[in-house]
C-alpha positions in Angstrom: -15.9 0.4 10.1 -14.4 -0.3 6.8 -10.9 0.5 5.7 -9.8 0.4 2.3 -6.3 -0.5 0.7 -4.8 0.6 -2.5 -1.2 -1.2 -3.9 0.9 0.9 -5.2 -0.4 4.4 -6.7 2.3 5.7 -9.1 1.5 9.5 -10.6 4.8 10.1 -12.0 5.9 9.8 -15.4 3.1 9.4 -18.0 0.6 9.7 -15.3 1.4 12.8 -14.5 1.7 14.4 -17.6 -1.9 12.8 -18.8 -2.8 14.8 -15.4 -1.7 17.9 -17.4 -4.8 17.5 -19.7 -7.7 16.1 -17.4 -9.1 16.8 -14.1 -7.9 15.3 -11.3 -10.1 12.9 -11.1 -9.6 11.1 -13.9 -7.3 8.7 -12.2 -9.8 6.9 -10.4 -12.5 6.1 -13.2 -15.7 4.6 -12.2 -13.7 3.0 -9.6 -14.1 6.2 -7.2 -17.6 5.6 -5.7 -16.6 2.5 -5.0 -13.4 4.2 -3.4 -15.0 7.1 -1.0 -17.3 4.0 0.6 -14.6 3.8 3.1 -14.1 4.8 6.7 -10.2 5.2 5.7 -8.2 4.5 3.3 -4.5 3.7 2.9 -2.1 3.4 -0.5 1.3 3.1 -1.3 2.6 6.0 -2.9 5.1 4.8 -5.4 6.1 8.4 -6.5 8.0 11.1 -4.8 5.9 14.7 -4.9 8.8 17.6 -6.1 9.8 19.8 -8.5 13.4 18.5 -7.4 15.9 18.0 -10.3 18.4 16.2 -8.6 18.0 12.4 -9.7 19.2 9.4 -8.3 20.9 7.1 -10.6 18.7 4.0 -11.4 16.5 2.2 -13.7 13.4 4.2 -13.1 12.9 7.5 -10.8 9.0 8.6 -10.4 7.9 12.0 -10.0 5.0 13.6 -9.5 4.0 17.4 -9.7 3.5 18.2 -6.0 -0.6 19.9 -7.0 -1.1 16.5 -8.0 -1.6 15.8 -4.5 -5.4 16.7 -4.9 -5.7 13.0 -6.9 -4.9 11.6 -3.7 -7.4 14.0 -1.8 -10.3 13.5 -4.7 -9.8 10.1 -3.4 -10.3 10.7 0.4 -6.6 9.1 0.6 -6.2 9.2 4.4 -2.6 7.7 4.7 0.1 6.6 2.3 3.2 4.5 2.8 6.1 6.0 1.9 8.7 3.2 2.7 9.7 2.5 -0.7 11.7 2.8 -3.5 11.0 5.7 -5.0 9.9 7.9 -2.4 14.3 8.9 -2.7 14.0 9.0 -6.6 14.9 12.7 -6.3 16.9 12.8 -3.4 16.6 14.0 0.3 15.2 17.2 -1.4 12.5 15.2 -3.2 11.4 13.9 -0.1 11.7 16.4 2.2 9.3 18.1 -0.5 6.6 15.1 -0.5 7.0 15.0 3.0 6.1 18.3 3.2 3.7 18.2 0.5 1.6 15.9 2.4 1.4 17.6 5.8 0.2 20.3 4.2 -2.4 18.3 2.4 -3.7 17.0 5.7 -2.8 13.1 4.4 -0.8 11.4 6.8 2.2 9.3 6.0 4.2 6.4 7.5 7.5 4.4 7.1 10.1 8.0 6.0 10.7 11.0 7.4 13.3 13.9 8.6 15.1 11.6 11.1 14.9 7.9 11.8 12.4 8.7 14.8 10.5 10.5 12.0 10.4 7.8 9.5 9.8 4.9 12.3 6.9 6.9 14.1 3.6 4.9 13.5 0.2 6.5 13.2 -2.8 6.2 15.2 -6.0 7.1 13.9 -9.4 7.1 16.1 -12.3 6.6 13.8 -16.1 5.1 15.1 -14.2 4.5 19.1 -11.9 2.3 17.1 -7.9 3.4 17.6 -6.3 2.1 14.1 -2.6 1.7 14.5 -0.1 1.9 11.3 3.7 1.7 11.0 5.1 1.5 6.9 8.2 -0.2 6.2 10.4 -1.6 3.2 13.4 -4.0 2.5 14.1 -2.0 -0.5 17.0 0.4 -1.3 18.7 -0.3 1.7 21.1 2.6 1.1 18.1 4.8 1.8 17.6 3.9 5.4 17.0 6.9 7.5 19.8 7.9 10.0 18.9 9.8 13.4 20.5 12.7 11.5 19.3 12.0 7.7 15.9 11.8 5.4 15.5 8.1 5.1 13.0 5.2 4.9 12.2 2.8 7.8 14.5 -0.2 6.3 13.3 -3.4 7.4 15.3 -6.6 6.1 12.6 -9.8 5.7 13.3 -11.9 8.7 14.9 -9.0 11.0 11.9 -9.2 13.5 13.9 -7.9 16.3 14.2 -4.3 14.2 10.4 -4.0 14.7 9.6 -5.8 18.0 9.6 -3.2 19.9 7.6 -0.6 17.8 5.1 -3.5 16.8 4.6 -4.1 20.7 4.3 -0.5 22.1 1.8 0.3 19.5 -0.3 -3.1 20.6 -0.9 -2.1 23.7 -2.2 1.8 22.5 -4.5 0.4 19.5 -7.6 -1.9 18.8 -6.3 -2.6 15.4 -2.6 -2.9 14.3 -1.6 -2.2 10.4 1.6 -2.9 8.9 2.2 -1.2 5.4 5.0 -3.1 4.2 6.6 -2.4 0.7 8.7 -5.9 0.1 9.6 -8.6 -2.0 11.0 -9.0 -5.8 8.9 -8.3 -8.8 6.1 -10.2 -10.9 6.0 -13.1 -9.1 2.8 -14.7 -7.8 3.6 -16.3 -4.6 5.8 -14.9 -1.8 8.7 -17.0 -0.9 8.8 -19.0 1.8 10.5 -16.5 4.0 8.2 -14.1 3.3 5.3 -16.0 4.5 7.0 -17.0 7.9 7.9 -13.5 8.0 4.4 -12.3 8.1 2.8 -15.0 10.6 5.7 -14.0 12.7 4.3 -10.6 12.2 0.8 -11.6 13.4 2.0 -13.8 16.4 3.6 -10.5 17.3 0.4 -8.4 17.3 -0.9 -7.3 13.7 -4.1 -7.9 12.4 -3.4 -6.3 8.8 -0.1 -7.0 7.0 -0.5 -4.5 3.8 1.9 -6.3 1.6 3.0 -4.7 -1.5 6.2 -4.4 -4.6 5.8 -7.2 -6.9 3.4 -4.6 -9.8 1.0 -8.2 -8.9 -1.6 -9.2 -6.7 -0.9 -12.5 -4.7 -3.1 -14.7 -2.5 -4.7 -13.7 1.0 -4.5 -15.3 4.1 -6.7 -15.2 7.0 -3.9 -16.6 9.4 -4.7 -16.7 12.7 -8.0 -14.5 12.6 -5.9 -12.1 10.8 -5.6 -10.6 7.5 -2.3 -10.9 5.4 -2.7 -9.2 2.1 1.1 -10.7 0.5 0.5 -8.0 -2.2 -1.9 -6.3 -3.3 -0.4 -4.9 -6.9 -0.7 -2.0 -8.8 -3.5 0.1 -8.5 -2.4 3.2 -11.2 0.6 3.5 -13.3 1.6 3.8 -16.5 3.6 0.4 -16.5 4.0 -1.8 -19.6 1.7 -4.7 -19.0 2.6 -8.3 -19.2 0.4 -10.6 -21.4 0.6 -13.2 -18.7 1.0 -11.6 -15.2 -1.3 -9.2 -16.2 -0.1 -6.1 -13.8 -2.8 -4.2 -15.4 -5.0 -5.9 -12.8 -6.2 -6.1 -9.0 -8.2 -5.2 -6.2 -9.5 -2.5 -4.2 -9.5 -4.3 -1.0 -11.8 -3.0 2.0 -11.8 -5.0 5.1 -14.6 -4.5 8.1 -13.0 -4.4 11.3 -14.1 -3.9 15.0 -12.7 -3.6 18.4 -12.5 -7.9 18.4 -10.5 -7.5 14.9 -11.5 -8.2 11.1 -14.3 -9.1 10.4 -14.9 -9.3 6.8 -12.9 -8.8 3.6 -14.4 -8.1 0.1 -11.9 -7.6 -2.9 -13.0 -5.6 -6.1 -11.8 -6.3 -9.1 -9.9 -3.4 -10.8 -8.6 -2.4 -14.4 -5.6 0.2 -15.4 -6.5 1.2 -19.0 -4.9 4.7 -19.8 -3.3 6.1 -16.9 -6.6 5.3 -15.0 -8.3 2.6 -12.5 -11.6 1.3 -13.2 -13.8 -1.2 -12.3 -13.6 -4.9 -13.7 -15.6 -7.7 -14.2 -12.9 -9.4 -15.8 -13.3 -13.4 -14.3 -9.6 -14.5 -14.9 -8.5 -12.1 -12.3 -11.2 -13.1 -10.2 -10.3 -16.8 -10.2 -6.7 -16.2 -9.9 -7.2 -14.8 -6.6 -9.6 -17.7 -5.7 -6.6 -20.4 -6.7 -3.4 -18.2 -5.1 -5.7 -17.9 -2.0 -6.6 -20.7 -1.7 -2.9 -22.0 -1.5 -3.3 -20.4 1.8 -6.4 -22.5 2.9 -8.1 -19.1 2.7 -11.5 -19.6 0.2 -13.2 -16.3 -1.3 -16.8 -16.6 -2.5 -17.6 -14.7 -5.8 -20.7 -12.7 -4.7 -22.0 -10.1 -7.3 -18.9 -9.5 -8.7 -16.8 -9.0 -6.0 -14.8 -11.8 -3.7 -15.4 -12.0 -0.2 -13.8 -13.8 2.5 -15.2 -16.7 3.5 -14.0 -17.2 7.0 
């Protein structure tokens, strides 16, 4: 089966008041066929879904009109993360309206919730005879942790692998693949620190085929580590972000990766484009050889076939 991931997927803000004028749609360009030729498909949703007034004090706050949850259905979304830093952007009433936004939706969500138990649950999904594990967490906005009492994130501190030994284990032994969605890191830089990447092969060593790394508004490299995947970060997918001349945040991947019951199998990486408050496809080679060189950092080499990057394993 293939499973698709998306970085982060902001709607709030410009995006959502373009999606006052077009059809729902519109956010995913050409980019969508490519998009719905997935088994399942996870994001980052880097907006909360609310009518709530009641904003946090900080830089940016993202918010989305809650019918704009249909983008994320036009999309055949199946889960989003939601351990981040805006999900809160709006308070506990901004989440508690995304959260419930969502379930009504029928998309499934991981890493906040109602209670701590809520927002540390992890999904399993059975698709093909295949049970797909996910847990979603972040080491931003500490403040925001959930409480057995309060609304909150899963807050997870890079390095604090005892926090998520437990959950990461339990869930190995229920699943055939593991996924962890995991919202981390400082912005617009290429590499992850050195932490970071121990972090993740501890991660792996643990039981996780997938790490779905994302935060810094830029794609970096890919590892296969181990037989597994670690996707450091896979960028921005939609927003309405200014774009820097050199980073070029504009730009990544859709990222679908064949897995079976013996674990990944195959990764190809599409290249994609944010032009006005939209995703479409690319065939822009800078970004494509960018990955190649970050990746490759990583002893990890992707073959340009057709356009597209593919793990060469």
């Amino acid at each position: 089966m293939i499973i698709g991931f998306m970085g982060d997927v902001m709607i709030g803000r410009l995006v959502n008041q373009n999606l006052e004028q077009v059809e729902s749609t519109y956010l995913w360009g050409d980019a969508l066929p490519e998009i719905l030729q997935t088994d399942l498909t996870i994001a980052n949703l880097e907006a909360a879904l609310t009518h709530s007034t009641q904003r946090v004090e900080k830089v940016f706050n993202f918010k989305s009109h809650p019918k704009n949850v249909q983008t994320l259905l036009d999309a055949e979304i199946d889960v989003v993360n939601l351990a981040n830093n805006h999900v809160l952007d709006y308070s506990e009433e901004g989440l508690l309206e995304t959260l419930n936004t969502l379930d009504k939706a029928g998309i499934q969500h991981v890493g906040a919730g109602r209670t701590l138990n809520e927002a540390s649950a992890s999904l399993i999904i059975s698709i093909q005879d295949l049970n797909i594990g996910i847990l979603g967490f972040t080491d931003n906005e500490p403040t925001w942790e959930a409480t057995p009492d309060s609304p909150g994130t899963r807050y997870v501190d890079v390095g604090d692998l005892e926090k998520v030994k437990e959950d990461i284990t339990t869930l190995r032994q229920q699943v055939d693949i593991l996924i962890v969605s995991y919202h981390w890191g400082p912005n617009m830089i290429q590499r992850p620190e050195r932490s970071f990447v121990r972090f993740a092969h501890e991660l792996v060593e643990l039981g996780v085929d997938i790490f779905h790394g994302h935060s810094a508004h830029i794609f970096q490299g890919i590892e296969y580590f181990d037989r597994k995947l670690i996707m450091y970060d896979t960028g921005d997918f939609v927003d309405d972000y200014y774009v820097d001349p050199f980073l070029r945040n504009d730009r990544s991947f859709f990222f679908k990766v064949q897995v079976d019951k013996n674990g990944v199998q195959g990764v190809e990486l599409i290249p994609v484009l944010i032009s006005n408050f939209q995703v479409n496809l690319s065939e822009d080679e800078e970004t494509v050889s960018r990955m190649q060189g970050l990746s490759s950092e990583f002893n990890t080499h992707l073959e340009l076939f057709e356009g597209t990057l593919r793990l060469n394993r």
